[in-house]
N, C-alpha and C positions, 0 to 999 in steps of 0.2 A: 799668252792669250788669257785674260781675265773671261771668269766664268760664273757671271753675277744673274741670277734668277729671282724673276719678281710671280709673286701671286697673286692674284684677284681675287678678294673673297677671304673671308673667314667661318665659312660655315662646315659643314662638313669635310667637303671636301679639299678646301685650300687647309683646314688641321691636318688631312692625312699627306696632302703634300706638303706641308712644311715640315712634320714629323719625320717623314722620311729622305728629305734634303736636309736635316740637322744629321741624323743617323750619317749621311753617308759623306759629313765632312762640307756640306753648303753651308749659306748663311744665306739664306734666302729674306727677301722681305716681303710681307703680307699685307697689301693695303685694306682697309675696310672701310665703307663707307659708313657705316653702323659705330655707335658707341658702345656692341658690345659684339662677341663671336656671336656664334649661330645661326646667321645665315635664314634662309628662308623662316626657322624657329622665331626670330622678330620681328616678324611679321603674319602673323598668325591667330585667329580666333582665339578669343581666351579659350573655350569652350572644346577649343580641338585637341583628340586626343593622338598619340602615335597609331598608324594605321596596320604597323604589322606587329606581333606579341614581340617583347624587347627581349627574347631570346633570338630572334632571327631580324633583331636590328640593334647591334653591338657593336663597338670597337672588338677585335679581335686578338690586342691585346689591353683593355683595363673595361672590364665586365661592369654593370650596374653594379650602383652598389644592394648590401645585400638588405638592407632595411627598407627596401622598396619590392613593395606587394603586390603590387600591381602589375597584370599582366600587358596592359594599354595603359602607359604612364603618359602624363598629363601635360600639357604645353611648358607648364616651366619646369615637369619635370625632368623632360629633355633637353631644355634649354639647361640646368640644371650639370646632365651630363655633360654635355659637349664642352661647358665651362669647366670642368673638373677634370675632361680631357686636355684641356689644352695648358692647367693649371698643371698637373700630373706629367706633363714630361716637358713643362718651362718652355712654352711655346712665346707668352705673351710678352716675349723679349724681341721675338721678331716679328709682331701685328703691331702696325700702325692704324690706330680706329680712326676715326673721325677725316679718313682720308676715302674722297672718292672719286677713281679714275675716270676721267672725260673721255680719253682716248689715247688709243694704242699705235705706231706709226714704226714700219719697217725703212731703217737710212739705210742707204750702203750700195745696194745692188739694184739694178735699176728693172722694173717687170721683164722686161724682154730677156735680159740674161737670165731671169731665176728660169723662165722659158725652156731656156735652152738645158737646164740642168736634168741631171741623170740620177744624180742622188740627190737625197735629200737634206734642204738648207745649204746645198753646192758640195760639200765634204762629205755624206750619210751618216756624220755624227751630229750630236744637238751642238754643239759650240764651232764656232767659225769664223773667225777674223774680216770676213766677207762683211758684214752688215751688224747693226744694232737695233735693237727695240727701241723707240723714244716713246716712255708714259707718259702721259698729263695727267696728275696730281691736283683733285682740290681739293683744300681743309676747309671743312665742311663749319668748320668754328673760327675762323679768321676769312673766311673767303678769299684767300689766296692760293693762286695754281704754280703747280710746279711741276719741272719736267725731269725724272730719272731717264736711264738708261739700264738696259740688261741685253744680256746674249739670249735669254729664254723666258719667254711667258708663259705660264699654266695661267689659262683662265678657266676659275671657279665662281661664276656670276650666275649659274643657274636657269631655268625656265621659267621659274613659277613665282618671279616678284618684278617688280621696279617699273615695266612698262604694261599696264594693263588693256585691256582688248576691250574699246568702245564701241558697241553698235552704230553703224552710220546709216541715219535718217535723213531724210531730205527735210527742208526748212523747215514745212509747216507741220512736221512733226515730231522734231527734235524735240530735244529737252528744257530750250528757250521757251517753249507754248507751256509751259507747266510751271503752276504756279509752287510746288513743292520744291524738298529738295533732291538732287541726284546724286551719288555716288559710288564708287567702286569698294567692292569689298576690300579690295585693298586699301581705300583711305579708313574703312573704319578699323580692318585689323592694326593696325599703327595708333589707333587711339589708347589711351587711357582709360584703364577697365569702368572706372568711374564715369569716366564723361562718354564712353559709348554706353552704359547704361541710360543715363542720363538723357540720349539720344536720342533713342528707341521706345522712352517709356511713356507710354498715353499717346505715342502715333500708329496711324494706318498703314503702312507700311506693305510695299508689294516686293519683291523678290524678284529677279530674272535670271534661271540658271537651275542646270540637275544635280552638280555635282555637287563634292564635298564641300564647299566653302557654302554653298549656297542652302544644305539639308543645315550643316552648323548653324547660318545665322538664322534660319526658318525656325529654329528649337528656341536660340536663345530672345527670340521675336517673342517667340508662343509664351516662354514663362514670364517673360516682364508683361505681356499686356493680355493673355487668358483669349476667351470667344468674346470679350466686349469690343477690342480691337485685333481681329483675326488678321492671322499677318499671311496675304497670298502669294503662292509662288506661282510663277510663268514657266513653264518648260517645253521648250519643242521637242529635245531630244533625252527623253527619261534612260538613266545608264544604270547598269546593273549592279545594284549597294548590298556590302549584307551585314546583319544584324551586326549586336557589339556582343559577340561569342568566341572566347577562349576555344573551342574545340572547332569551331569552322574555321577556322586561321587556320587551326594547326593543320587540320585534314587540306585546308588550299595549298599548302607547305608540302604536305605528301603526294598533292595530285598536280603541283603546278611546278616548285621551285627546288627542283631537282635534275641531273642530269640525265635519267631517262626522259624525261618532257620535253628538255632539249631537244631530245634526237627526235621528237615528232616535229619539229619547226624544220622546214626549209630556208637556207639561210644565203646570204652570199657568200660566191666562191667556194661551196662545199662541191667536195667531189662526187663522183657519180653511184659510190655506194652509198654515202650519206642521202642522197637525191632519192635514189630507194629505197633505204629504211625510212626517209621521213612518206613515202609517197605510200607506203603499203599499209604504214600505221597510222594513216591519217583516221580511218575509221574509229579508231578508240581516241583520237583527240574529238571528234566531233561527239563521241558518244558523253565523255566527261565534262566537258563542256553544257551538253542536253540535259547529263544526272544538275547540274547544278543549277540551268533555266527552271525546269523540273520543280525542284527544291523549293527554291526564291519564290517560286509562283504559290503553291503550297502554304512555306514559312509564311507570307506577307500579303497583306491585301493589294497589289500590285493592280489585277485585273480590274477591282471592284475604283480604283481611283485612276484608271489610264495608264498607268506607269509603267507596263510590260514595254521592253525597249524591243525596236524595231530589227535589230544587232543583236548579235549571238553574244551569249557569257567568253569564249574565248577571244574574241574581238576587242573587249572591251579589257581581257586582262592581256595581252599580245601587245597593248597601247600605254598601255600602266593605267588603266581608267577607271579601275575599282576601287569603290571607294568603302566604307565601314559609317552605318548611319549613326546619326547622334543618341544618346539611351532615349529612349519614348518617343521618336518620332511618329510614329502610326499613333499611338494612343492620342500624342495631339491632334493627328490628322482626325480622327476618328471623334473627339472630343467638339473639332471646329475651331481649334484656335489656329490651325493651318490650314490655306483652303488652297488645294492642285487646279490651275486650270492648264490644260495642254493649248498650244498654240505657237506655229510657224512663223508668225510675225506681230508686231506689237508696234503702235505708235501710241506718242505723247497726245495730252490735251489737256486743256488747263485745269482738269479736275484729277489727273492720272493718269490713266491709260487705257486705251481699247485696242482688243484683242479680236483676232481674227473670229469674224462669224456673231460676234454681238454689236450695237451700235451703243448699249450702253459703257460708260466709262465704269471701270476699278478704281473709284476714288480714293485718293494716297495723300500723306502727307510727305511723306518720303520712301522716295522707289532707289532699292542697291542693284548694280548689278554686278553679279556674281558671273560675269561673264570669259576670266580666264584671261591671259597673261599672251603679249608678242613674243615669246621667247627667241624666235627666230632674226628680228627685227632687232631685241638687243642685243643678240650676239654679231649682228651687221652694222648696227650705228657706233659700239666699239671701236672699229677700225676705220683711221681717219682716212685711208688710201681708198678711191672712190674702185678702184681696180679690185681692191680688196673684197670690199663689198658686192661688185658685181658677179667676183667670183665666189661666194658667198651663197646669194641669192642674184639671179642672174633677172626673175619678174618679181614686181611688189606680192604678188599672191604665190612662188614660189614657195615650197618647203625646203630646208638646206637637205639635203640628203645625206644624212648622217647616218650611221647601223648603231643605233642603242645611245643614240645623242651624243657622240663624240666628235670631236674635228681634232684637229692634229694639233692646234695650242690649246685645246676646250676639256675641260673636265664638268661637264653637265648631267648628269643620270639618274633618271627616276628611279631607279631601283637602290635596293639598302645596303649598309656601310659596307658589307665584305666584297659587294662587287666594286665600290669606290677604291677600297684598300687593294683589288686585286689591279685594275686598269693603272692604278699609281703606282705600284709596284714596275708596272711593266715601264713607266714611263723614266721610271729612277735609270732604269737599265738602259735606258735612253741616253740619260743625263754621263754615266759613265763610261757613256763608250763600248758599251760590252754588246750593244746592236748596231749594226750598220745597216742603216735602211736605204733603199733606192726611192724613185716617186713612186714607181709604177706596185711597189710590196705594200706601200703605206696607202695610194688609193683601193686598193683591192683590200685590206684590212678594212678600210673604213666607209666605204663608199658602197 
């Protein structure tokens, strides 16, 4: 029985699975659709830096190097690393770049039988004579598709690129009635540092969006065009950001990303003493959470510009939703070369855009929106079996119900490397046999 595994992705997390199916005697192959690793890191604000201090986002075996000073090292400086990861233990023998999968396709076993099973993939081991993966392969530089085969997919395709999340307006106020231009921060992260300077410079430019991509490009708005051309941002739902501070990390590190914190979350399937310790200490999550609302509001003029979020501080980190603002954000705010308006809906018009509660337009030359990524939708359009997908997401506005964004062939995780290197670890053990899973251990795992 051949035992050939294929990986989606080259960024993170398709490195730590490859590294550890080379260790244990695989040959895995790594398709990428990118002409270089990194993964989400190429696609990315020049301007954006790593969000947590690169001591608590590391490989776990080959450390930054040591000539890097920087606490929040810098877009390519990370990019930088993960290259020298995958250079450092001879990965890029088995990444194919310029390769990107259209879609994934289970032959063999027909839905009804997998139905019927007890274990998981028919056998409760990862390989099984029963069925094959069929990929579809295209060379993004020939324009030709092609179709592999494997017994095991890890996909490392991520949440946070490729299908961006468009606001849907009805006709007459789409983005047709505007005479500017429109686009998603993800077409300008993908540009060319030159030609997105080039962009941006001497236009009006409006903003849609709180978070991180959308405070980045608001900064790098402010310094290419000052208070002559104030660049405004739209936000309905302001999320809780903090400063660019070496000892706020570290103290959110000691009050969030530890194994006591854990045991304040209620989780699935924990048993009935964990149900109590998390129910008795909920008290001191919500106080920690309050010392840090507290703080923010203090630290930043939040109140004085609308920005206090309607959501609690642990809400927003419970979600992965905290974000780290860009250096000077408030001073621009404060200067005017950034202007906040808050509002719950927006529509186009041929001068810009109006915003709830004024009739006059925010006249733009070009409006981004910073509005955030299907991740769910492209982890469903992957799989060409419509069966697939509906078991997937069952409504178009469904979330896949995943615990910590996992599904059973997925490795997608907003949190940092050591938890990527822990969930692959578990899955190698997968891969060798040394787990036997039934259906019913691996949905209650994950579900």
């Amino acid at each position: 029985m051949e035992r050939r595994v294929v990986i989606i992705g080259a960024g993170i997390s398709g490195l730590l699975a490859c590294k550890y199916l080379v260790e244990k005697g695989f040959d895995p192959v790594v398709f990428e659709a990118d002409d270089r690793v990194g993964g989400v890191w190429n696609h990315t604000i020049q301007s954006t830096k790593l969000q947590n201090a690169k001591e608590g986002f590391r490989f776990s075996d080959f450390d930054w190097p040591a000539s890097l000073q920087e606490k929040f090292p810098s877009h390519s400086e990370v990019l930088d690393y993960v290259e020298s990861y995958a250079q450092h233990f001879n990965l890029y023998p088995c990444i194919k770049l310029h390769s990107r999968v259209i879609s994934i396709d289970y032959v063999g076993e027909s839905f009804g039988e997998m139905k019927t099973w007890d274990l998981w993939g028919g056998t409760g081991t990862a390989f099984s004579s029963r069925g094959k993966w069929h990929i579809t392969v295209l060379d993004t530089e020939t324009n030709a598709a092609e179709v592999h085969q494997a017994e095991f997919v890890i996909l490392c395709i991520g949440r946070f690129s490729g299908l961006p999340n468009i606001p849907e307006l009805p006709p007459n106020y789409c983005s047709e009635v505007f005479d500017g231009k429109v686009m998603h921060s993800m077409e300008y992260s993908d540009m060319e540092k030159s030609a997105a300077a080039e962009l941006i410079k001497g236009k009006r430019i409006t903003i849609i969006g709180s978070q991180k991509s959308a405070v980045d490009l608001a900064v790098e708005c402010a310094e290419a065009n000052g208070i002559k051309y104030p660049c405004v941002m739209i936000q309905r739902n302001p999320h809780w950001l903090l400063p660019d501070n070496g000892f706020l990390m570290s103290l959110l590190g000691y009050l969030y990303f530890n194994r006591f914190a854990e045991l304040l979350l209620h989780k699935p399937g924990q048993n009935i003493l964990y149900w109590l310790l998390a129910t008795v200490f909920s008290p001191l999550s919500w106080g920690i959470s309050k010392f840090w609302e507290i703080y923010l509001q203090w630290k930043l003029p939040l109140k004085k510009y609308g920005l206090v979020p309607r959501h609690s501080f642990l809400e927003d980190m419970s979600s992965c939703q905290i974000g780290m603002l860009p250096d000077k954000f408030y001073d621009k705010v404060e200067e005017g070369s950034i202007l906040i308006k808050r509002s719950q809906s927006f529509r186009f018009c041929k001068e810009g855009l109006i915003v709830d509660g004024e009739d006059k337009p925010i006249s733009s030359d070009l409006v981004m929106l910073a509005t955030g990524y299907k991740g769910d939708q492209k982890l469903k359009n992957i799989f060409r079996s419509s069966v697939f997908q509906e078991y997937l997401v069952s409504l178009p506005t469904a979330t896949i119900p995943l615990y910590r964004y996992h599904f059973i062939l997925a490795v997608a995780t907003p949190s940092g490397i050591n938890f990527h290197s822990r969930t692959l670890i578990f899955k190698m053990h997968i891969l060798l046999s040394k787990l036997g899973l039934t259906i019913k251990d691996r949905q209650e795992d994950l579900i």
